[in-house]
C-alpha positions in Angstrom: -5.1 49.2 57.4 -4.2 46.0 59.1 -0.4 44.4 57.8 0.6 41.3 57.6 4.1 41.7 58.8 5.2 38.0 60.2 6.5 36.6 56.9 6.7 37.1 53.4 4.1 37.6 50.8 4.6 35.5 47.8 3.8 37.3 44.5 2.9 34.1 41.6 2.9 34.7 38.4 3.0 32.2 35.2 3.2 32.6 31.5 3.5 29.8 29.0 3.9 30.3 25.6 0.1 29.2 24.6 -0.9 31.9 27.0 0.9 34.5 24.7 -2.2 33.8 22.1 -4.4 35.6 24.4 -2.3 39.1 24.5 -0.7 41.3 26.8 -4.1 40.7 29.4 -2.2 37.7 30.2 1.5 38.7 30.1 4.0 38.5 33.1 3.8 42.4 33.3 0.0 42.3 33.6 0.2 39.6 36.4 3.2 41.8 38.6 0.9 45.1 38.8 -2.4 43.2 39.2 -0.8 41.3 41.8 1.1 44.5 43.8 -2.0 46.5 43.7 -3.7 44.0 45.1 -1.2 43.7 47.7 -1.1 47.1 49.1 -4.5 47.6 48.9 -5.7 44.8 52.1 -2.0 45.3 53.3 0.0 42.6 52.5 3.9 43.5 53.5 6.9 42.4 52.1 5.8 41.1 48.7 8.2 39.1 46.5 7.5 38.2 43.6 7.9 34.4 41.8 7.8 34.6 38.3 7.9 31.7 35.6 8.0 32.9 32.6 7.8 30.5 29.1 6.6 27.4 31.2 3.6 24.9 31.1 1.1 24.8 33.9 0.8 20.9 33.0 3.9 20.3 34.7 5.3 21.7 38.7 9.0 21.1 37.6 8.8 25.5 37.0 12.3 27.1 38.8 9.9 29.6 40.3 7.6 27.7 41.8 10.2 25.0 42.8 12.0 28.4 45.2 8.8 29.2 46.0 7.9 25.3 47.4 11.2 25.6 49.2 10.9 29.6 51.0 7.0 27.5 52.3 9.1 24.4 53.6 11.8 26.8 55.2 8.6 28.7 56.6 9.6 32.1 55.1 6.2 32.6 53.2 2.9 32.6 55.1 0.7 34.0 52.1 0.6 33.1 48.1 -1.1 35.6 45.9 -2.1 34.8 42.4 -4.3 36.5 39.4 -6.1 33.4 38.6 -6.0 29.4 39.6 -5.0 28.5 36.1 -1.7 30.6 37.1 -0.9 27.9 39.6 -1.5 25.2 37.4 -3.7 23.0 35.0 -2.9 19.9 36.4 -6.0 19.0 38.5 -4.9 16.7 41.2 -1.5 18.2 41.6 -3.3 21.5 42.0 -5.7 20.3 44.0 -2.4 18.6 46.6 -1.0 21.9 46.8 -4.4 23.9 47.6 -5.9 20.9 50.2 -3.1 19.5 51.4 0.6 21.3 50.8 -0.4 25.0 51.8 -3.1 23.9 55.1 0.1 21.9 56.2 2.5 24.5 56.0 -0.8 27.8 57.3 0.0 29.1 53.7 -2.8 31.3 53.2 -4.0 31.1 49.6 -5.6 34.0 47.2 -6.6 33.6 43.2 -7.6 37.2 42.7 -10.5 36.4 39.4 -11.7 33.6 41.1 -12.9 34.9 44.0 -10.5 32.3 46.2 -9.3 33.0 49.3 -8.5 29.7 51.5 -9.2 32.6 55.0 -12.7 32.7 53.9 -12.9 29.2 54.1 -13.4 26.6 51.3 -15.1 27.9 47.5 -17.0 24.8 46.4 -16.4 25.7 42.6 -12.5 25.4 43.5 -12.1 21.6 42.2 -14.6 22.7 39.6 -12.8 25.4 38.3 -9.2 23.2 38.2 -10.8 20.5 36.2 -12.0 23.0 33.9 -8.2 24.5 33.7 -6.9 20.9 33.0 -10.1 20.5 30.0 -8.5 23.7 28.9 -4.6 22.5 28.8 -5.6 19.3 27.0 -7.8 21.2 24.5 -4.7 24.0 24.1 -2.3 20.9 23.5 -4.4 18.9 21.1 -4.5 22.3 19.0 -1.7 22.7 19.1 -0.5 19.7 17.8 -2.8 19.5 14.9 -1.8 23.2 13.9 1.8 21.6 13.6 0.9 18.8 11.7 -1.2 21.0 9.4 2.1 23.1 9.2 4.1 19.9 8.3 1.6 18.5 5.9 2.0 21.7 4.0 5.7 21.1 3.7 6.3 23.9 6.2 9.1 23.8 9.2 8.0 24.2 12.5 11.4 23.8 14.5 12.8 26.4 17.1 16.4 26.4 15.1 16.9 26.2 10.9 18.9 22.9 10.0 23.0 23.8 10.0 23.4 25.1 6.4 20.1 27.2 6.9 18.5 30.5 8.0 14.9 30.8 8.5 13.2 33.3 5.9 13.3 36.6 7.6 9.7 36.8 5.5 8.6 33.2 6.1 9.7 31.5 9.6 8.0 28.2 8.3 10.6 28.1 5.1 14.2 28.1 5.2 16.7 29.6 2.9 20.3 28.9 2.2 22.4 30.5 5.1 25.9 31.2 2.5 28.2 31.0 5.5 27.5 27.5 6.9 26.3 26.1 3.6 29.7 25.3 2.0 31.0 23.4 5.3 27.3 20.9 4.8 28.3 20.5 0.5 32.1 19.8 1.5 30.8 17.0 4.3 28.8 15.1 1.2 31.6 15.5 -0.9 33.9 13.7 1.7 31.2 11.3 2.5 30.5 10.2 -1.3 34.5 9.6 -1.8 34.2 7.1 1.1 35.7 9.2 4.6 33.6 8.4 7.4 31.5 10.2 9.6 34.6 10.2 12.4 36.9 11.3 9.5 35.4 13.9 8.4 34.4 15.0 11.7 38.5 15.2 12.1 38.8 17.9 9.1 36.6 19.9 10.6 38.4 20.2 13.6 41.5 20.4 11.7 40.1 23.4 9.9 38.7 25.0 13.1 34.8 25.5 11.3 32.6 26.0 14.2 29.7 23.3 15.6 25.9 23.6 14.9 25.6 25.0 18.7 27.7 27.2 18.1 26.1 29.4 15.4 22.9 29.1 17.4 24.5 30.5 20.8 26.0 33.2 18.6 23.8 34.5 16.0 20.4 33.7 18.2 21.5 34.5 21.6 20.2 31.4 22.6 20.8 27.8 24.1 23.6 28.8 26.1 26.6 26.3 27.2 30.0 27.3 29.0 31.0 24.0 27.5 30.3 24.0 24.2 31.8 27.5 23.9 34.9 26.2 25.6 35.4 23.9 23.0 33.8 25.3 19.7 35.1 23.1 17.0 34.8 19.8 18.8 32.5 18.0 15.7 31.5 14.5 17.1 31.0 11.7 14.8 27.4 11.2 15.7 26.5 15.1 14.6 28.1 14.3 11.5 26.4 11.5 10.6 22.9 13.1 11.6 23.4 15.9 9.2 24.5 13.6 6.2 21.3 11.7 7.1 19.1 14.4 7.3 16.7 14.2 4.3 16.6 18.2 4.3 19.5 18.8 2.3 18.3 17.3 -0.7 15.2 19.4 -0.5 12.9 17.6 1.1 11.0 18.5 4.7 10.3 15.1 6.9 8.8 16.1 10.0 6.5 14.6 13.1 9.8 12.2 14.3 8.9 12.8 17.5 6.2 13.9 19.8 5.6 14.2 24.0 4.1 11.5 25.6 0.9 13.9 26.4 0.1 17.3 27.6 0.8 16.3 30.9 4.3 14.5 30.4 6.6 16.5 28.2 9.3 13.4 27.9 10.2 13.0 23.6 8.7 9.6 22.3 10.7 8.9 18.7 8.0 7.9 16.3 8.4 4.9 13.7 9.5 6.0 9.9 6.0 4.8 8.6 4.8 7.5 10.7 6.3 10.5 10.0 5.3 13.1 6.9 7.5 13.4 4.2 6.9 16.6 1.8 9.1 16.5 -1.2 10.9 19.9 -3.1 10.2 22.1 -0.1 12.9 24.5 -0.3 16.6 25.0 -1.7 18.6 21.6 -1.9 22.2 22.0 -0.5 23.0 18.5 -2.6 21.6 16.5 -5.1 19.4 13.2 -5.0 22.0 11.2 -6.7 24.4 12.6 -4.1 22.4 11.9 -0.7 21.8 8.1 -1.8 25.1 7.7 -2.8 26.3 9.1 0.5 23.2 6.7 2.5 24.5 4.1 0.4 28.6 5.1 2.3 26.7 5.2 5.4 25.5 1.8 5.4 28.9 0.0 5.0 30.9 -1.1 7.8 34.0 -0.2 7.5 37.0 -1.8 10.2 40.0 0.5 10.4 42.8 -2.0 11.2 46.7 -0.8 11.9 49.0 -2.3 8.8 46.4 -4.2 7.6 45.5 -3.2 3.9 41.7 -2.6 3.2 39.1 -3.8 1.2 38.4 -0.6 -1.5 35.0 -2.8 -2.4 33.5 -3.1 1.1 30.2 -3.0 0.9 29.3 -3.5 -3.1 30.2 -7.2 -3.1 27.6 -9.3 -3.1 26.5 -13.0 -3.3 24.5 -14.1 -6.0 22.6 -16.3 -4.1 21.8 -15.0 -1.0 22.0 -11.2 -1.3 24.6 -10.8 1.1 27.8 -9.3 1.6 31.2 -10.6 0.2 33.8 -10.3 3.4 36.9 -10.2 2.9 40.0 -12.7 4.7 43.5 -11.4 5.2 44.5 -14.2 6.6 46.3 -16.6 3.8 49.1 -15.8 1.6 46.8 -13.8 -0.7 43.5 -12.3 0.5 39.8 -14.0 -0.7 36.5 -13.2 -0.8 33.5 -15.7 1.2 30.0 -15.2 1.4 29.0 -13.9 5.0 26.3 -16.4 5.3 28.0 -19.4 4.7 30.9 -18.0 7.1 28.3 -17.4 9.6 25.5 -20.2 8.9 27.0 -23.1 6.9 26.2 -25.0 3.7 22.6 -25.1 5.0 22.4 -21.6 4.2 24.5 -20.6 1.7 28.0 -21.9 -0.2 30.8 -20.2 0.1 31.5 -18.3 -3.0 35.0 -18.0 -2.8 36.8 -15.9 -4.9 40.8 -14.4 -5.0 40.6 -10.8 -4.1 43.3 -9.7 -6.2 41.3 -11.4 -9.8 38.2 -9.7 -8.5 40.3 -6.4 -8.3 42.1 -7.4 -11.5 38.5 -7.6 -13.5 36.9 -4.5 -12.2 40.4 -2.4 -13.8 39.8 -4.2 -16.8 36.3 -3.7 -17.3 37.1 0.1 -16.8 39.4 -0.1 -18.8 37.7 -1.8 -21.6 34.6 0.7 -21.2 37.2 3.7 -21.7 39.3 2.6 -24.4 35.4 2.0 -26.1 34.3 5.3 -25.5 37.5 6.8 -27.1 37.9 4.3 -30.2 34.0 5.0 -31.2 32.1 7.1 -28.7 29.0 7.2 -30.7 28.7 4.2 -31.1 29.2 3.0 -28.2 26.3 5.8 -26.6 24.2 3.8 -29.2 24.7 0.8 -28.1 24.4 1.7 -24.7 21.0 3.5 -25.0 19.5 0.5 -26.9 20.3 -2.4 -24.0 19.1 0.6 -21.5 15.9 1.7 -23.0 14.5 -1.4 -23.5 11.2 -1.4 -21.0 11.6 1.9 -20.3 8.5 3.0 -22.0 6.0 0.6 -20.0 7.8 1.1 -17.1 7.5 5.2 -17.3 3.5 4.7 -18.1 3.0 2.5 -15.0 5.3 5.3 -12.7 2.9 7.9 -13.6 -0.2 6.2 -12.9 1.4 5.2 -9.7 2.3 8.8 -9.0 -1.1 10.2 -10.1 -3.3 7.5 -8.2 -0.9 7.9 -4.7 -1.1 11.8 -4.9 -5.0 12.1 -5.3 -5.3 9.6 -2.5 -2.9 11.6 -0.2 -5.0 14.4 -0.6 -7.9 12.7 0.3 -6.4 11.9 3.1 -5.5 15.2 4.4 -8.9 16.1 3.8 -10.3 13.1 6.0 -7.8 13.7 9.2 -9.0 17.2 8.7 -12.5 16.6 9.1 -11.8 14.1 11.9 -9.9 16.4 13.7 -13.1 19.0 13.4 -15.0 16.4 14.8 -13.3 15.2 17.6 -12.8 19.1 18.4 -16.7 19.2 18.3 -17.2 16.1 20.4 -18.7 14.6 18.0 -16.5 11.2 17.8 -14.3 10.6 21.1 -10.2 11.2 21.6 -9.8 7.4 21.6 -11.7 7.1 18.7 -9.9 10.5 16.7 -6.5 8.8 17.5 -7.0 5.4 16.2 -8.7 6.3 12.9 -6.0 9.3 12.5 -3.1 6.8 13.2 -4.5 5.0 11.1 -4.8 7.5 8.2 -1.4 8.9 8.9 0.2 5.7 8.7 -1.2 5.0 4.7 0.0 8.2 3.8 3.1 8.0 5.2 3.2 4.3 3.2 2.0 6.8 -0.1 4.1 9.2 0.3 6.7 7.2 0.6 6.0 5.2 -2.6 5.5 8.9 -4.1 9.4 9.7 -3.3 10.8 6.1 -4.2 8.5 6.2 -7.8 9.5 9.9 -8.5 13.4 9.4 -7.9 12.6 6.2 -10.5 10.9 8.1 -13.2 13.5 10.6 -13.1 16.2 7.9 -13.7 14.3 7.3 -16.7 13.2 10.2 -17.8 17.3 11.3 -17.6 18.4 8.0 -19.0 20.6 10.0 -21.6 21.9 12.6 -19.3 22.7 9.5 -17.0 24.8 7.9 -20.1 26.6 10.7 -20.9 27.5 10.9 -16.7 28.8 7.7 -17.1 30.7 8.7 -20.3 32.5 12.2 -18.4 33.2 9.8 -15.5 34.8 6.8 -16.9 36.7 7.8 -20.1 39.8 9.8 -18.2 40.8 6.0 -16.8 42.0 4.8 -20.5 45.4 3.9 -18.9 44.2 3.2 -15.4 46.7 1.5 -13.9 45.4 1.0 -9.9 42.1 1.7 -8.1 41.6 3.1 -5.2 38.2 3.3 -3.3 37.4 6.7 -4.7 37.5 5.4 -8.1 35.7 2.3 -7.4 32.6 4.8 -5.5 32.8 7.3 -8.5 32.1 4.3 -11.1 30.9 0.9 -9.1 27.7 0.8 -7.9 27.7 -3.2 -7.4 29.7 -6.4 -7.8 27.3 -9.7 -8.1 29.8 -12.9 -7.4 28.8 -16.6 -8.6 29.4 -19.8 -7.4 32.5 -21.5 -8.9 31.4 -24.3 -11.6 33.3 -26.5 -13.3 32.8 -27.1 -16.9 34.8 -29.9 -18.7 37.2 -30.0 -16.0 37.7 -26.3 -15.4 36.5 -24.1 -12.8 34.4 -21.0 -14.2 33.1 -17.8 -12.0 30.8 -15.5 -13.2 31.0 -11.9 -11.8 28.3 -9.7 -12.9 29.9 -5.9 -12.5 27.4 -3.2 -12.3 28.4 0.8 -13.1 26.5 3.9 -11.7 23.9 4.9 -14.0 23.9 2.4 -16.9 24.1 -1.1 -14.7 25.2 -4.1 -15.7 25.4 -3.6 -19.3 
């Protein structure tokens, strides 16, 4: 038997994770004893074998193949074996560079064992045919893909490769999570510092302080996985920006929001971030870690901008201050004898804007303690009565505006199921040719988009019925929350978060000679009453 002794004989074999539908015909283990029999049966020496394991054939960038590119340059490998072309790759005009142009350049011989390929024999005319039919079949494998995920997300299901920190993937379900009671506490206490007003970087500080291990960390150590020298070198390191993305994260209040993000296309894996209005939003999915009222208050945290400055004392209302006028925020001014309030439009724009709404920070602090105070020493001196009063001013409305919420509710749900029942149909169609992939992805953005919109208006309706519908649970809140600060004698910013949800400042007017401000104070779940 004739050997081919010169040079080595490059074994290829490839598996990507779509492949792994097709069973153990197609698995790395397959492709090693198809390929070594193959070998020493027309006397191929010195086989080695390249093997990429877990890795698209849309794309070259495969550490396998990339060796393999470089033993051809360094002209260690005269002859490249493989089971099939698809192996190779499903890209057809990078395949069909490295078959006409890359291998005859370097006298790499070529073989693809099923297909009957052997560049010796000279060229197989179905070659290109049989590459562009590969590609067909890559784009066809992704766009399945992709709409079995979206089915999956439509359905409230999770589809990513790691549980959120604070959860464990059902060891019955991998699409649902459950509760993961080590890491679960450390997400509760990061709310429960955010909705007393510490900060994404402060908090990030406890939790260092307290040595509680990172998000990577539990995923290198429980799942083997995702491996960094670095991150194990410095295992409690929290960042403020992972601790802001958790108390963002919609998933701890219950809820599933997938499709942020996709790849460009089959061909080009690179992330694209998709716009809000686009992504799915599926409400009660699984366990909540923390409760609505809890997450908006802590969004609500998020939002303000808050200036740490050295000796410097801080405003404890930043960010519930606002104009009357304009809507905007009240900023504060350390700079005279006695800090003052001034609307951030006029300060930025002018009197063509806005006026300036000027007000003494210490009176605006001094009315917010009394109104406390007032509503406490109320709620002791005559608690029922005051409950009654404060349901009647509350409940006015609230019948109407219940009736409309459900037929909001009822009409947006019934339409968000018809459109899962459209895409579904579209989707069925464009996989049957029957309307084009230019045409399937505008009417399906399209679709997508409104329910997005729906579902959106489902949430936002929902959290608004349930304010109503626990209108008397939200009194008596306000009740177990304000009457301990009878004798309040300062505030502090937790206080002012517990109780304050916003302050509405006036423009001065004078009246016979006398300069009057209104400030409209507004308390967390009764309002301005």
């Amino acid at each position: 038997m004739k050997q081919f002794a010169s040079k080595n004989t490059a074994l290829y074999c490839r598996l990507s994770r779509d492949d792994e539908m097709y069973g153990d015909s197609s698995s790395i283990q397959t492709q090693k004893i198809m390929l070594e029999n193959y070998a020493k049966q027309n006397g191929f020496a010195k086989g080695e074998f390249y093997a990429d394991d877990g890795f698209s054939g849309t794309s070259f960038n495969r550490p396998e193949f990339q060796r393999l590119v470089a033993d051809i340059e360094n002209n260690l490998v005269d002859t490249v074996i493989v089971k099939d072309l698809s192996r190779l790759g499903r890209d057809y005009l990078r395949t069909g560079i490295y078959l006409e142009d890359f291998f005859p350049e370097h006298n790499v011989r070529f073989i693809a064992i099923d297909d009957n390929v052997d560049s010796e024999k000279g060229d197989n005319e179905f070659t290109p045919f049989k590459n562009i039919i590969n590609e067909w079949y890559a784009k066809d494998v992704s766009k399945k893909v992709k709409g079995g995920y979206r089915t999956k997300a439509l359905q409230g299901k999770f589809t990513g490769p790691y549980a959120p920190y604070g959860y464990h993937k059902s060891l019955e379900d991998k699409h649902k999570l459950v509760v993961d009671e080590a890491t679960a506490p450390v997400v509760k206490k990061m709310f429960e510092l955010a909705a007393q007003g510490k900060t994404p970087y402060m908090i990030s500080k406890v939790l260092r302080t307290e040595k509680i291990k990172r998000p990577r960390v539990r995923i290198i150590e429980e799942l083997n996985t995702y491996h960094s020298e670095e991150i194990m070198q410095m295992p409690y390191l929290w960042t403020q920006i992972s601790v802001r993305k958790i108390l963002q994260n919609r998933v701890y209040a219950g809820h599933m929001v997938s499709q942020k993000s996709s790849s460009k296309s089959y061909k080009n894996r690179k992330t694209v971030h998709k716009p809000q209005e686009s992504w799915i939003h599926v409400i009660n999915t699984h366990e909540a870690l923390v409760t609505e009222e809890t997450f908006e208050v802590v969004q609500k945290e998020l939002s303000i901008k808050r200036r740490e400055k050295k000796n410097i004392a801080t405003n404890i209302f930043a960010g519930r201050i606002k104009c009357a006028d304009c809507g905007k925020s009240l900023h504060i001014n350390f700079g005279r004898k006695f800090p003052h309030l001034s609307c951030a439009s006029y300060k930025r724009y002018g009197i063509e804007i806005c006026s300036m709404h000027y007000m003494n920070y210490n009176k605006l602090y001094q009315a917010v303690l009394n109104s406390i105070r007032e509503k406490a020493s109320q709620i002791c001196a005559d608690e029922k009565f005051f409950l009654l009063g404060l349901k009647k001013s509350i409940s006015n409305n609230a019948d109407c505006e219940k009736r409309q919420l459900e037929k909001n509710i009822v009409k947006s749900e019934r339409r968000i199921a018809e459109i899962n029942t459209v895409i579904k149909k579209l989707y069925e169609d464009n996989v049957l040719d029957k309307i084009s992939d230019e045409r399937f992805s505008i009417m399906s953005c399209e679709y997508e988009t409104e329910q997005a919109v729906l579902t959106e208006q489902v949430i936002v309706a929902k959290k608004q019925l349930k304010s109503i519908t626990e209108k008397d649970n939200n009194i008596h809140k306000f009740v177990k929350a304000i009457e301990k600060y009878k004798d309040l004698q300062t505030l502090d910013e937790a206080i002012v978060i517990e109780l304050i949800d916003k302050i509405v400042v006036h423009e001065n007017k004078l009246i016979k000679d006398k300069k009057i401000q209104q400030v409209d104070i507004y308390f967390n779940f009764i309002g301005n009453t």
